[in-house]
Every structure is written in C-alpha cells, then in structure tokens.
C-alpha positions, 0 to 999 in steps of 0.5 A: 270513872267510878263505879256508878257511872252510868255510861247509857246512852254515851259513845265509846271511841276506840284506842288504836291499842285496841287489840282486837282487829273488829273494833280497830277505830271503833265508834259504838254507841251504848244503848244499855249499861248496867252492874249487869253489863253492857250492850252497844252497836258500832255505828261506823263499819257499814258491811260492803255487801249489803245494803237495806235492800238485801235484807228486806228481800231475805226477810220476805218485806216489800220495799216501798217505793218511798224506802231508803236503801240504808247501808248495813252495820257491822254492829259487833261480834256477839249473834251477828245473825240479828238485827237492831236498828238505833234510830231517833227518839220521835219513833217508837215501834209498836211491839218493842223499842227501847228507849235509851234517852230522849234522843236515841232508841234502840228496836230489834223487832220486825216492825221498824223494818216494815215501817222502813220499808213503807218509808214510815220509819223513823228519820234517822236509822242505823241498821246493824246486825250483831253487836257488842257486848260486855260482863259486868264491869269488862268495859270498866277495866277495858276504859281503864287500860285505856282501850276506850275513849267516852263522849257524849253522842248527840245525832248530828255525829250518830246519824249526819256524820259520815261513816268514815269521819265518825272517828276522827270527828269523836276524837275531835269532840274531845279535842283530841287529834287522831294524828296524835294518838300512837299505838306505839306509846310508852307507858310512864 
C-alpha cells in the first residue's frame, strides 16, 4: 500500500492479531481517510442493550409508527456519546451529510433521526454511537503490521449481511477463510 492511497470509502477486516479486544473480528467502514487521518465506524457490533427506540426516547424524538427499531452500533472507541448514521447514497439530510462515494454516506445530525423515526429516512442505516479513528498514517502502519485486511464495500455486505457473518463474508471476498487465518502465526 503506498502512501496515496486513498482508502475512503473501503472496509477494513480485523486480523485476529488484533491486539485490542474492542476490535477483535472488526468490520469497519472508512468514511474519510486523509494525510490528516482516518475516521470510520465498525458496522458489525450492534450493542445488546440498545435499540432505536431507546435512543429516540432519550433524544425526546417521537417514533412514528412507520419507524424501524434499528439495532445500535458500537461504532468505536473515540466519543462514544455520539451518534453517526451511514446509510445510502439516495439520502441526503437537510442540515449535513457527508457524501463518502456515490453508494454510501455518512450523517451525524438529528435530522436523519427525525427522518428515521417518521419512516422518511433513508432505506438502508446503520446507527452507531462512537467511532474510529486514526493520526496521520496510524492505519497505514497499523495495515502494515498486518493488523488489517482492506476490501471494497458495497451495500449488499454494509447493509443485507448479518451482523454476525459480516466478518467471515469480508474474509470470503478475499478469498480468504477465517478458519485459516491463526493468531498463533509465526513470522518468516
């Protein structure tokens, strides 16, 4: 990987040498990465204790009675108090969204979850609350300690997966099998 590689918009796949425990078999999707860092959200850990639901009535938001009850992502470790929604290209929110690629944006304002509650939203949401983030060329070294696998995202495995296979189908999409993959490697 060089240097100018742009990685926005890509899925990163957790090695199982991952040495943090709140990314063990990670799926995050970068919604930004630059010379001066990288932000993204995992997409694959829904929290057991909350759902949609919860959060609207905490945030004083009527649910409408056409509103999914979205589970709610653990969406990294950095300000874990704030939400971001990554949902389809086709929904833009009036105050802020940020467009990632034609595919996939990103929205951390309350509007998308007024829209959500009304059932106006857009088709496809994940909601998270925190996310993750990395200085200038941390994930670069954190890819070249092989910490990270990279694939191309696409919203069939974003949004229609299961949060449980999301892994082991991003594995597969590399034609990797997770039954191959050992955190007891040796190094040549």
């Amino acid at each position: 990987m060089t240097e100018n590689t742009d990685l926005t918009g890509k899925i990163l796949i957790a090695m199982p040498e991952m040495g943090d425990p709140r990314f063990a078999n990670a799926v995050v999707f970068l919604c930004a990465h630059s010379a001066e860092g990288t932000m993204g959200l995992i997409i694959n850990k829904p929290t057991q204790e909350l759902r949609m639901r919860d959060l609207l009535e905490q945030l004083e938001i009527a649910p409408g009675i056409e509103m999914r009850n979205l589970p709610v992502h653990f969406g990294g470790p950095v300000e874990h108090g704030r939400g971001f929604v990554l949902h389809d290209g086709d929904y833009h929110s009036a105050i802020s969204s940020l467009d990632v690629n034609g595919a996939f944006a990103m929205t951390a304002t309350l509007d998308i979850l007024e829209d959500l509650a009304e059932g106006r939203g857009p088709a496809h949401a994940i909601l998270a609350l925190g996310y993750a983030g990395w200085g200038p060329g941390q994930l670069e070294e954190e890819i070249a300690q092989n910490g990270w696998l990279t694939c191309e995202a696409d919203t069939d495995l974003v949004f229609d997966t299961p949060d449980a296979d999301k892994w082991e189908t991003a594995l597969g999409r590399l034609g990797v099998s997770a039954l191959m993959l050992s955190s007891d490697a040796g190094r040549a």
